[in-house]
N, C-alpha and C positions, 0 to 999 in steps of 0.2 A: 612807710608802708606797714600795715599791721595785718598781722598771719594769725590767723584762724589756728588757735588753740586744739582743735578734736582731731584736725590733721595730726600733729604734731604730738598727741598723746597714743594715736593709732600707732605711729611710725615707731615711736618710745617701749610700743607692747610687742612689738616683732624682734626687736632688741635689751630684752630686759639687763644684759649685762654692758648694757652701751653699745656704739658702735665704733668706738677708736679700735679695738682689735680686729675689728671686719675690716676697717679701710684702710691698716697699717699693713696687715696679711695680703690685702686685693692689693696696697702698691708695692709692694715685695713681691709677689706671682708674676705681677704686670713687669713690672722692670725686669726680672728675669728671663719672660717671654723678649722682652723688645733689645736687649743684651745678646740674647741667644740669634732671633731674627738679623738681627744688623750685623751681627758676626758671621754667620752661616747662610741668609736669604733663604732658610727654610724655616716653618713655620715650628716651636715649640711643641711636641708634645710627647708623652712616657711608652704611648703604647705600641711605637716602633721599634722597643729597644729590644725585646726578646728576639725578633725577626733579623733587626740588623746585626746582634751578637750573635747568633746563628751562621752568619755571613762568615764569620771566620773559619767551622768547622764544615760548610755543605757547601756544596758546588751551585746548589740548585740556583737557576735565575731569578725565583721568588725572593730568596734570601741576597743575589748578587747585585739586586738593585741598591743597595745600602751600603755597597765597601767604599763608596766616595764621602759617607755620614757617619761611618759607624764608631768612629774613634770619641768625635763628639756626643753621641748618642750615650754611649758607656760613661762618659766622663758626668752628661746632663742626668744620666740616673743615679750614678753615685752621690752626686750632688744631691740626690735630693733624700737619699738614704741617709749619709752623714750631716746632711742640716736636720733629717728627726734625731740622730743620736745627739746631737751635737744639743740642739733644743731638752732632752727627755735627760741630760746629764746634767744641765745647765740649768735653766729655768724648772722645766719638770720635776726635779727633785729637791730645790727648793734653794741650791745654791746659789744662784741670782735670782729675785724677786723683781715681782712688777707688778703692776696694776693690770696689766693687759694680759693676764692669765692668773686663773683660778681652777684649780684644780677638778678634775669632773666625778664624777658620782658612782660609777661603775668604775672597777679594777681593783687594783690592790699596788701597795705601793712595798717594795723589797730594796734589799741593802745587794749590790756589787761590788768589789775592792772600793767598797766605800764611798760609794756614789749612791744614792737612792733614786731608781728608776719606779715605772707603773707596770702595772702590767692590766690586760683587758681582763673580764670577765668572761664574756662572749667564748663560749664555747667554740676548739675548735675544730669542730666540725662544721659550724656557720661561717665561721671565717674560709673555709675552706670549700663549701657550695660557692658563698656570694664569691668569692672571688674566683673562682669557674663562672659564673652568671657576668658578672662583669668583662671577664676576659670573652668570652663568647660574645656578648654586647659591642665592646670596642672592634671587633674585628666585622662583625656583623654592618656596624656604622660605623667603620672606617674610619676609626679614632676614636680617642679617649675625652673622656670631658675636659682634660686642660688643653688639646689638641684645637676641640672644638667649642667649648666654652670658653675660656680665654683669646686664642688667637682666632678661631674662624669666628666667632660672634663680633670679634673685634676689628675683623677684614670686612665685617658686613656680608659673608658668604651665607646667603639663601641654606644650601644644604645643612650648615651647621648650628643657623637658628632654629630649624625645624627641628634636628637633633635635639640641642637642649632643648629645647620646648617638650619634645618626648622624652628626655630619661630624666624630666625635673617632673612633667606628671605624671612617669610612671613613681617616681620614687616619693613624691608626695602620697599621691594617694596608697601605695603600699604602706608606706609608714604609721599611715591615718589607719588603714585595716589591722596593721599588726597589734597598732595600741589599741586598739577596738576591742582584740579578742587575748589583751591582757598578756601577751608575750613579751617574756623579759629576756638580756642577756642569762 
């Protein structure tokens, strides 16, 4: 079988720095979703956790729906807090190396009891909109993109292919307008 070369130089230009850290990261998300799913037969995702850890201090029934998840829910966010510290102390600062990470272009990189962590550029005050914009977003559509990009795109749920499909073009073409009009961190 011989494969057409312009495919395959196209696919090479959406991935300039390869693609083994796409598919090592999507099977590390994936196995964690299907870890989590087979252990609990509720679907993975982050943006329950505020709601269900609320569950412990409010009576309300919004929040009491989750005192049968919320033990996991805390355990699955910290999990995912201490695998970035665990990565940005490790890999990130340059104690273990690898091919499959390269340092990125925006931030600054500082010394802690002797560890060298990054830190973002990105003002924060943007940090602090977009993630009002996001939190408002996931409640809005009833879950978060690993909620529904990973587990519900991956159940085949209608609802949550239209989702991504909506916050991958709004987030495309936002991005496209912001570099348009020269806006940096």
């Amino acid at each position: 079988m011989v494969v057409d070369p312009i495919p395959l130089q196209s696919a090479a230009e959406l991935f300039p720095n390869g693609i083994s850290r796409y598919a090592i990261g999507g099977l590390l998300v994936g196995l964690g979703a299907v870890v989590i799913y087979v252990g609990t037969g509720i679907p993975a995702g982050a943006s329950t956790f505020l709601e269900s850890t609320l569950s412990y201090a409010s009576e309300q029934s919004r929040f009491q729906q989750y005192v049968s998840s919320r033990d996991w829910r805390v355990v699955f966010t910290l999990g995912i807090i201490l695998g970035a510290l665990a990565f940005a102390a490790t890999v990130q600062s340059g104690v273990i190396t690898t091919a499959l990470y390269e340092p990125g272009t925006t931030g600054e990189l500082y010394e802690v009891a002797g560890v060298t962590l990054w830190s973002t550029d990105v003002q924060a005050w943007r940090l602090l909109v977009g993630g009002v914009f996001v939190g408002i977003g996931t409640r809005i559509g009833k879950g978060c993109t690993s909620g529904h990009g990973v587990c519900g795109v991956g159940s085949a749920s209608k609802t949550s292919i239209i989702g991504v499909l909506t916050f991958l073009t709004v987030a495309i073409v936002t991005a496209q307008a912001v570099a348009a009009l020269g806006v940096s961190p």
